[in-house]
Backbone as CSV, one residue per row, in Angstrom:
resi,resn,N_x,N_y,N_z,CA_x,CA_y,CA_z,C_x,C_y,C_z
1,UNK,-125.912,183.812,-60.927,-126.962,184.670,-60.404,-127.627,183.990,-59.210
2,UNK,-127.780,184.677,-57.866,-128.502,184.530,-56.793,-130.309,184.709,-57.420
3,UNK,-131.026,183.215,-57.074,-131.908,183.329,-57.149,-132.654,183.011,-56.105
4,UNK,-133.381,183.313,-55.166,-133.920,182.557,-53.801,-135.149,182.300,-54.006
5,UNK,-135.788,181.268,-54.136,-137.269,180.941,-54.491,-137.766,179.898,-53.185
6,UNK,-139.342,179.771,-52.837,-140.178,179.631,-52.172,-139.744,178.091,-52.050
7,UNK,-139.829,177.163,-50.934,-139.636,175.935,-50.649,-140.367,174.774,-51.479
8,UNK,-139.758,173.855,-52.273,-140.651,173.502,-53.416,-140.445,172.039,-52.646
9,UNK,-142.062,171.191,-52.203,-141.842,169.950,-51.485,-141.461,168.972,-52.300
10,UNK,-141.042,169.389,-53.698,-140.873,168.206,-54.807,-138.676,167.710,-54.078
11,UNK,-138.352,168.516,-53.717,-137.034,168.719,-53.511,-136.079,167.394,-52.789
12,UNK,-137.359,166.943,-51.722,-136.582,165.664,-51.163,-137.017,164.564,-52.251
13,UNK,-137.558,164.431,-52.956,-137.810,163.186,-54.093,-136.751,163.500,-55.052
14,UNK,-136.535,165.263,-55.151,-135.262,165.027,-56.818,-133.775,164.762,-55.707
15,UNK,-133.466,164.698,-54.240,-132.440,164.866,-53.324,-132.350,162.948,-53.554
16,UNK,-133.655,162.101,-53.401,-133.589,161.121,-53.676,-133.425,160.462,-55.431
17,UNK,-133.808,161.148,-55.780,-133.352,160.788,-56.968,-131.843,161.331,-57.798
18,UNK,-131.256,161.860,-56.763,-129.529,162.100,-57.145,-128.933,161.229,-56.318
19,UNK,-129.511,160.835,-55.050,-128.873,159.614,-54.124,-128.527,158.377,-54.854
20,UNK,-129.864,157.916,-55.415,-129.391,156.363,-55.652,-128.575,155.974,-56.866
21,UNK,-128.467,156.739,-58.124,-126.961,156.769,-58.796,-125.568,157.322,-57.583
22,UNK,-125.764,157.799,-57.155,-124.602,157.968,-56.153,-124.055,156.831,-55.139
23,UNK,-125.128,156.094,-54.677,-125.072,154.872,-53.964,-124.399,153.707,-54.554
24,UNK,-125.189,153.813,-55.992,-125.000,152.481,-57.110,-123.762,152.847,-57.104
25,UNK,-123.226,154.518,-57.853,-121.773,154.486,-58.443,-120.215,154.378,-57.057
26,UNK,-121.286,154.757,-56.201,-119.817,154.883,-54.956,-119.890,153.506,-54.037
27,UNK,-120.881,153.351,-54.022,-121.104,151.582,-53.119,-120.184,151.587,-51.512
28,UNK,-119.660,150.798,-51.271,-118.876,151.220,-49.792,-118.291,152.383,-49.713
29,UNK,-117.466,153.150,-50.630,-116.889,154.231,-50.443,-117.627,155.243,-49.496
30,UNK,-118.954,155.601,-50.352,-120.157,155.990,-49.334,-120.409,155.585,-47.835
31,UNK,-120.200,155.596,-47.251,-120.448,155.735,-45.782,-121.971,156.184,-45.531
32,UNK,-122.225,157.789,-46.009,-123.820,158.077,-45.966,-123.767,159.027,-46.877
33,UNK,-124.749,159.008,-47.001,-125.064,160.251,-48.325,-126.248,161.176,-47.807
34,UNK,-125.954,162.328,-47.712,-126.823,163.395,-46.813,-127.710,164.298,-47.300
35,UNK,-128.996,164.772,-47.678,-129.323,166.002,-48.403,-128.965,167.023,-47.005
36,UNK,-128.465,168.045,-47.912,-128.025,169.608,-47.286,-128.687,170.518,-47.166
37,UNK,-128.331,171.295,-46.733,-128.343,172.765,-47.443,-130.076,173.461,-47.370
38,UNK,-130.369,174.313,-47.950,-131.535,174.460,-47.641,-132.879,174.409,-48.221
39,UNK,-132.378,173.397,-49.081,-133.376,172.324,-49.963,-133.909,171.305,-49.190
40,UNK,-132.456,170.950,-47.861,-133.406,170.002,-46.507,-134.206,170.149,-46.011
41,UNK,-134.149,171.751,-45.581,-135.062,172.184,-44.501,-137.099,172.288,-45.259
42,UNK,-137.522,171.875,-44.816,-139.189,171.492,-44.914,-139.849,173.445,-44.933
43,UNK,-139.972,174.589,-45.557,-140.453,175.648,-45.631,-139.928,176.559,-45.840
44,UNK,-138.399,175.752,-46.031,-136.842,176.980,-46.422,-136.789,178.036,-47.689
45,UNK,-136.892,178.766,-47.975,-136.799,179.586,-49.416,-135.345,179.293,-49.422
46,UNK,-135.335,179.247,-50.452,-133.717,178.546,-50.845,-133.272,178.916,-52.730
47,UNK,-131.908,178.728,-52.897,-131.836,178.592,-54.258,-132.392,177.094,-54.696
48,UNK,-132.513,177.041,-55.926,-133.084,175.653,-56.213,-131.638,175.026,-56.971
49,UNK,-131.079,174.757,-55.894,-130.118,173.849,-56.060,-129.376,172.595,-54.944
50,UNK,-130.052,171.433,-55.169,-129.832,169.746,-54.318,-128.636,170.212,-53.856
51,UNK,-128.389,170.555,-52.466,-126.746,170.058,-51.927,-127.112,168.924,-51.316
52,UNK,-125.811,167.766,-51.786,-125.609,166.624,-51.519,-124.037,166.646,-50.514
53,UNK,-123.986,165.984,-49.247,-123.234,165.265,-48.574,-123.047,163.985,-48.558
54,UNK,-121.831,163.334,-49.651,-121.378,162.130,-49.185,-120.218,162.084,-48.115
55,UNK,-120.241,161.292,-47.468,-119.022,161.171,-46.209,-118.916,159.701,-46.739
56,UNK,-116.927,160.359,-46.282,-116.583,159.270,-47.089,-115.478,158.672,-45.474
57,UNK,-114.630,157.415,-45.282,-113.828,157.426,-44.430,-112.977,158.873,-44.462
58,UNK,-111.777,158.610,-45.316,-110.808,159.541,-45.191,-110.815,159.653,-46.699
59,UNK,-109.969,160.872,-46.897,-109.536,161.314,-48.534,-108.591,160.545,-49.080
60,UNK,-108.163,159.588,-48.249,-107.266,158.730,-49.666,-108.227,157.927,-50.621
61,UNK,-109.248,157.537,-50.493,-110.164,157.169,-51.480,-110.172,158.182,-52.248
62,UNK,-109.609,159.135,-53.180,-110.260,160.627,-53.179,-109.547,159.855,-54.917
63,UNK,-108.817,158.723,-55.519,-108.626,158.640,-56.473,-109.887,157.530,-56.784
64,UNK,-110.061,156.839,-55.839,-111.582,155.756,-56.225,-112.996,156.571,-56.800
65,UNK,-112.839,157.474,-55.922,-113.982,158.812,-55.979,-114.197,159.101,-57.197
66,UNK,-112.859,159.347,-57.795,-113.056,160.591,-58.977,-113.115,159.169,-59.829
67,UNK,-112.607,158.270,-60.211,-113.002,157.078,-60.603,-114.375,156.901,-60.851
68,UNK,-115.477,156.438,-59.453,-116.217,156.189,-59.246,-117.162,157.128,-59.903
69,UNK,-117.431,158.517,-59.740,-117.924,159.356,-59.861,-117.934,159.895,-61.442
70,UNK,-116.975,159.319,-61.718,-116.662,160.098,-63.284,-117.707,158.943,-64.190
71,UNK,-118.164,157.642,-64.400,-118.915,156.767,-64.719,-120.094,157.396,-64.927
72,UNK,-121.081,158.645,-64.147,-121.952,158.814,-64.140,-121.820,160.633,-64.714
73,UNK,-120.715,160.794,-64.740,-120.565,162.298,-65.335,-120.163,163.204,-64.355
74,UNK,-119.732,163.110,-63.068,-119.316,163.973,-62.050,-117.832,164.150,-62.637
75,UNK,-117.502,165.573,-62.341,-115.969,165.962,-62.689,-115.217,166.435,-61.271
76,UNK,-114.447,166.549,-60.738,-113.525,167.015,-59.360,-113.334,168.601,-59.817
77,UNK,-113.736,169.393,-58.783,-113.014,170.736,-59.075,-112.010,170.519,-57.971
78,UNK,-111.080,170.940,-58.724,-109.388,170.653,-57.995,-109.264,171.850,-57.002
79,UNK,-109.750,172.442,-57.644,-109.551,174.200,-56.819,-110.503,174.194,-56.046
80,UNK,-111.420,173.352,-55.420,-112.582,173.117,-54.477,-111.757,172.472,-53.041
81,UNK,-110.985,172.801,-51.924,-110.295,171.525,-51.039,-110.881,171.905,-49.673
82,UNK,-111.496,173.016,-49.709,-111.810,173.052,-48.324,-113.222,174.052,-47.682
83,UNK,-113.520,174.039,-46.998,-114.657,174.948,-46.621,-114.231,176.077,-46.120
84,UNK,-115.783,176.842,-45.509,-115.388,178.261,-44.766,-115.032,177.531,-43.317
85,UNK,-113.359,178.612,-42.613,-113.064,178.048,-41.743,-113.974,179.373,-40.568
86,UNK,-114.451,178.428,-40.227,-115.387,179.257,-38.583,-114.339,179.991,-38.046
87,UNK,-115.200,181.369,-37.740,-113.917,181.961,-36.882,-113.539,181.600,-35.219
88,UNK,-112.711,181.611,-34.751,-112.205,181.305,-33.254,-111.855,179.511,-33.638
89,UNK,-111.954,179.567,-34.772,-112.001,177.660,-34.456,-110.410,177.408,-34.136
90,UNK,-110.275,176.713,-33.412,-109.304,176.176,-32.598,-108.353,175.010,-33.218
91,UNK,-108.979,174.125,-34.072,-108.592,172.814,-34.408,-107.552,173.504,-35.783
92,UNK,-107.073,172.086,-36.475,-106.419,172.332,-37.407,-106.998,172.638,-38.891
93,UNK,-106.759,173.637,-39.915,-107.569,174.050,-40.852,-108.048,172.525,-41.718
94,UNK,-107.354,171.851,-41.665,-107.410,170.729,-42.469,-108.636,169.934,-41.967
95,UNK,-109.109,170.084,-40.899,-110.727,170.097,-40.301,-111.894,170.035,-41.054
96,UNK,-111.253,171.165,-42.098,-112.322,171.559,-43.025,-112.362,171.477,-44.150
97,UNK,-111.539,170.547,-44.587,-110.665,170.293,-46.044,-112.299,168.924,-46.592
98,UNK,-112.314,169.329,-48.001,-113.057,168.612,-48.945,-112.814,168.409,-50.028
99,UNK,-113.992,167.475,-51.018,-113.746,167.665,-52.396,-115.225,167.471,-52.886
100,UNK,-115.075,168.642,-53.679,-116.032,168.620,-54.255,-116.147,168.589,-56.227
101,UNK,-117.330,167.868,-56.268,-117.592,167.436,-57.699,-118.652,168.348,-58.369
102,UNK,-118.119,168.775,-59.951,-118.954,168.982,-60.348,-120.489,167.974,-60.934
103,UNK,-121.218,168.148,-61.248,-122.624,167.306,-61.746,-122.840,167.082,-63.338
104,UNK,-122.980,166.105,-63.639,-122.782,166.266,-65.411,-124.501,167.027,-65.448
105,UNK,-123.670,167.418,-67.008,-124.117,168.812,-67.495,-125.930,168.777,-67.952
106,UNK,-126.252,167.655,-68.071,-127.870,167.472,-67.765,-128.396,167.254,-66.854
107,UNK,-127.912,167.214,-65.866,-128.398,166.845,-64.389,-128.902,168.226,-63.749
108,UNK,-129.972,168.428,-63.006,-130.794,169.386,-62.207,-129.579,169.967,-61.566
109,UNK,-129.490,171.375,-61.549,-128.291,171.596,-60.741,-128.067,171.398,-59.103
110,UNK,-126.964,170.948,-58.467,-126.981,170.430,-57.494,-125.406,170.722,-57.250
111,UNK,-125.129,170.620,-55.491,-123.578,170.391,-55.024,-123.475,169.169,-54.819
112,UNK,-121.950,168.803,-55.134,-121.897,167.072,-54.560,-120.604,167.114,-53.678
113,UNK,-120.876,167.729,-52.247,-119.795,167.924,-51.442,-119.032,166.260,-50.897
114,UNK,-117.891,166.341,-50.668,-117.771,165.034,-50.207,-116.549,165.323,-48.739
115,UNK,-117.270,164.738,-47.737,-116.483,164.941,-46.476,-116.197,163.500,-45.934
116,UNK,-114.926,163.798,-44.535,-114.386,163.095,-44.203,-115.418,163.200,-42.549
117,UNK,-115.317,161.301,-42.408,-116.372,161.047,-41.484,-115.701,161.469,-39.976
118,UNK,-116.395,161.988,-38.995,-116.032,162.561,-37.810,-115.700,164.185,-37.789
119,UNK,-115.257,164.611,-38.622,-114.628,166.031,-38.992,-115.722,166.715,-38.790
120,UNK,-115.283,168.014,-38.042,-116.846,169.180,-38.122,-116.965,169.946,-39.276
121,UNK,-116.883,169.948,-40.312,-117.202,170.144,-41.386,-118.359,169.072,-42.179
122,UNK,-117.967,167.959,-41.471,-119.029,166.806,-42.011,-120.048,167.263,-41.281
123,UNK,-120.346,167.497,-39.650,-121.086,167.360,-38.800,-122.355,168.475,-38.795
124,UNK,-121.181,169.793,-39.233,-121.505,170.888,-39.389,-123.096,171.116,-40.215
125,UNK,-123.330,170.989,-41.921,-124.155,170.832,-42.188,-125.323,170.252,-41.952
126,UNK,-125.184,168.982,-40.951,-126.289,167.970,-40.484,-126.845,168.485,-39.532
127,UNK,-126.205,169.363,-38.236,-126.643,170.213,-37.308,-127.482,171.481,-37.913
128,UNK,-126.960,171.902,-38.778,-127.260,173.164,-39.030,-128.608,172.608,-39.600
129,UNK,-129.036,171.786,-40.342,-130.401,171.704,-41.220,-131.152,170.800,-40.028
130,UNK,-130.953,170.435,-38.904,-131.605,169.300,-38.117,-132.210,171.064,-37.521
131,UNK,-131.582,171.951,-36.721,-131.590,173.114,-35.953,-132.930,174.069,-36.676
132,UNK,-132.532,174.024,-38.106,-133.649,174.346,-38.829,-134.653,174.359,-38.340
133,UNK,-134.887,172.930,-39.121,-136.175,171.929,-38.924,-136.917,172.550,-37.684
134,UNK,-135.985,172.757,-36.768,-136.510,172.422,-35.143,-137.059,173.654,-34.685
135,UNK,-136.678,174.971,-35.545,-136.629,176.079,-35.011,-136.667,177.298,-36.306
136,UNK,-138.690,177.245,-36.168,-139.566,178.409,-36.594,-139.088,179.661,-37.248
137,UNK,-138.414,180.111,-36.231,-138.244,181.549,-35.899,-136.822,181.783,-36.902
138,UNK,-135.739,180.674,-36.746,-134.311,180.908,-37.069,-134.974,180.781,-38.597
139,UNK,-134.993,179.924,-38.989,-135.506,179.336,-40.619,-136.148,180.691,-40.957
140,UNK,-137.232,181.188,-40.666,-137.890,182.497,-40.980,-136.900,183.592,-41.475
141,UNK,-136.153,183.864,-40.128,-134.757,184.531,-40.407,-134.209,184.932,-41.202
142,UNK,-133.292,183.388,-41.501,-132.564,183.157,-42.191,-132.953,183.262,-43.743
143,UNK,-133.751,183.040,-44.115,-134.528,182.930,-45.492,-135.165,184.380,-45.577
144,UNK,-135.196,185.449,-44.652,-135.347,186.463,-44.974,-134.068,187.558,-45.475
145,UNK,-132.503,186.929,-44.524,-131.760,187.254,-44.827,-131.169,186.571,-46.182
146,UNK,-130.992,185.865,-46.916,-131.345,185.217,-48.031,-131.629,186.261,-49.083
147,UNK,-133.013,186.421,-48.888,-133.741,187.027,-49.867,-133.225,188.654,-50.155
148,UNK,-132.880,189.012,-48.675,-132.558,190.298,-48.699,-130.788,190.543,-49.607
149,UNK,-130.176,189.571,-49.351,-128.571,189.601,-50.015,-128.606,189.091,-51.413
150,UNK,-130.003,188.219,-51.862,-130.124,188.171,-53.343,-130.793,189.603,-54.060
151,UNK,-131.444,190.121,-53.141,-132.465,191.011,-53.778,-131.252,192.422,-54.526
152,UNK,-130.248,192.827,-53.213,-129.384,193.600,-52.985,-128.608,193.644,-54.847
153,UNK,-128.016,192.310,-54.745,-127.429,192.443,-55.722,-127.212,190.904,-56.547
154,UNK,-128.103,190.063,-57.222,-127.829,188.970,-57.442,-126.893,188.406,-58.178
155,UNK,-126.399,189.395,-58.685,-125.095,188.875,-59.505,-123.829,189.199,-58.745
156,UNK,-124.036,189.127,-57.806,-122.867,189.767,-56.840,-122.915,188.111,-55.776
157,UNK,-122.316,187.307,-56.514,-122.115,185.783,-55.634,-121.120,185.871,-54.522
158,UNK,-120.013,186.558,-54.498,-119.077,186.982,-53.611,-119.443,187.586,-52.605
159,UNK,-120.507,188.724,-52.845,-121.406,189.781,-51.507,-122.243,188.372,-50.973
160,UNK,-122.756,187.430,-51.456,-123.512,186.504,-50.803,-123.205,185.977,-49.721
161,UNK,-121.557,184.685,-50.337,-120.953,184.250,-49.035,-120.151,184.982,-48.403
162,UNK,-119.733,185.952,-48.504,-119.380,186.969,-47.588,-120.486,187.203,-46.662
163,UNK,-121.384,187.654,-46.966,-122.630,187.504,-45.382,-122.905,186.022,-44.958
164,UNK,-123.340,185.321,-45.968,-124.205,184.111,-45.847,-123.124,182.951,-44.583
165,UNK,-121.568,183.285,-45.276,-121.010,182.439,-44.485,-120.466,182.474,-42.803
166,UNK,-120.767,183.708,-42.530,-120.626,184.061,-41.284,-121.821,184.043,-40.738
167,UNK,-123.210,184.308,-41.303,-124.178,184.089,-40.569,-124.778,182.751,-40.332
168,UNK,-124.054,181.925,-41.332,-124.481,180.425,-40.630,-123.567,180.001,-39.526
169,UNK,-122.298,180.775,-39.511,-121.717,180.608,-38.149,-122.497,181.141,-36.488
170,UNK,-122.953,182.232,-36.899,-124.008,182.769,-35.857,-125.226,181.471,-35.551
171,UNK,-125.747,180.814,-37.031,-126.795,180.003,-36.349,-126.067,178.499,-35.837
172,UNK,-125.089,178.596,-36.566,-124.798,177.258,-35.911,-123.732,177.261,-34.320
173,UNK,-124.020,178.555,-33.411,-123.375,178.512,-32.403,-124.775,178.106,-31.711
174,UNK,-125.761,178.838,-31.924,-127.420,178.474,-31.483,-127.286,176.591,-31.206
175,UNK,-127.382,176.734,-32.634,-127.524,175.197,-32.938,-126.443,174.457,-31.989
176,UNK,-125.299,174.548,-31.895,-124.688,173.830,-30.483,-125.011,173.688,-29.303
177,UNK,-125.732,175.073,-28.978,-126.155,175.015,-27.437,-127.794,174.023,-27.972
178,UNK,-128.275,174.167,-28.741,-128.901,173.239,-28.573,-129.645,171.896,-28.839
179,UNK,-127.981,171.667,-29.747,-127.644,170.322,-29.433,-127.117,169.146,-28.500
180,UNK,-126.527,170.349,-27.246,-125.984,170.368,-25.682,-127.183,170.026,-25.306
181,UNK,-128.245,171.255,-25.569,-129.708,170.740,-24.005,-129.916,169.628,-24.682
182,UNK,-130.593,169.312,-25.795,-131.484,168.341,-26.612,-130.847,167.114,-26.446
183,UNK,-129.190,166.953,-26.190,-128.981,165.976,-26.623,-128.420,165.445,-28.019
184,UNK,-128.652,166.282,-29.204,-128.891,166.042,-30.343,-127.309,165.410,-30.806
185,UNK,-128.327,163.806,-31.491,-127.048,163.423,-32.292,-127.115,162.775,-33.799
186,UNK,-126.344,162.946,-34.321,-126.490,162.896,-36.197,-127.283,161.226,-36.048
187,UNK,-128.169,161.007,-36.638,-128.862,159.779,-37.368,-127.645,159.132,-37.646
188,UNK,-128.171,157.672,-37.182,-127.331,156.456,-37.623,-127.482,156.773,-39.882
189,UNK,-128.667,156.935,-39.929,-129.480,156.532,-41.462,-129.562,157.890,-41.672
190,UNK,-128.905,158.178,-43.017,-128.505,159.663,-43.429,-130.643,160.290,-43.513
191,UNK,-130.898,161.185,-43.950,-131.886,162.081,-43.909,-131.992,162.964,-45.023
């Protein structure tokens, strides 16, 4: 069930408090560990659910991972390998290839996406919630469109990313051009 609720500031303390078992259990593998999604953004109505970005080098660690990860109760969905591919994108689909973990079963619900470092699929999310932050009007938006595709039909998760995932393609073409003027480049120190 689609639930979209009001921006709760408790969100970056529970985003930090799924980090540092993640840190402890993955140690170098981790590269950075990212909060997502729109639990990042500072006034976002959002579902109340932590998306987490670890970036990892490349996916051959992807047996250390499930290793690593399984110690603390994370499981691999196998049938999880890749993201939504942007339309017109040019590069190779494998661009967008991931793995993602499920969260053991007492844990606050949360995503635990895991990407490969340089890839725009990694990059992708960090732009999109920095663009946020930066910009009033889009966040307003967006969280109105949100509300309006949960309201529609909330048990209808399929009608969701069917809109939801093309319209973050719309904001994140914004978000390029103005990451072009701005300059804008991903933090050395994840966020």
């Amino acid at each position: 069930m689609i639930e979209i609720v009001e921006y709760d500031e408790r969100w970056p303390e529970e985003f930090a408090a799924l980090a540092r078992p993640l840190h402890a259990a993955l140690g170098e593998l981790a590269l950075r560990i990212d909060h997502i999604g729109s639990t990042s953004v500072p006034g976002l109505a959002a579902k109340d659910i932590i998306d987490v970005q670890v970036t990892v080098r490349d996916f051959a660690c992807t047996p250390q991972l499930v290793e690593a990860l399984g110690g603390p109760g994370y499981t691999i969905a196998a049938e999880v390998t890749s993201d939504h591919l942007p339309p017109l994108y040019h590069g190779p689909a494998s661009d967008w290839e991931k793995r993602y973990f499920r969260p053991p079963a007492q844990q606050r619900p949360m995503h635990l996406h895991v990407r490969a470092l340089g890839r725009p699929n990694q990059r992708y999310p960090i732009l999109f919630r920095d663009y946020l932050r930066a910009h009033p009007v889009a966040r307003a938006a967006y969280a109105q469109i949100k509300r309006a595709m949960a309201r529609r039909d909330p048990d209808d998760v399929e009608f969701y990313y069917d809109v939801k995932d093309p319209l973050c393609d719309i904001v994140i073409e914004a978000a390029e051009e103005w990451a072009h003027a701005t300059g804008w480049r991903m933090e050395e120190s994840p966020q």
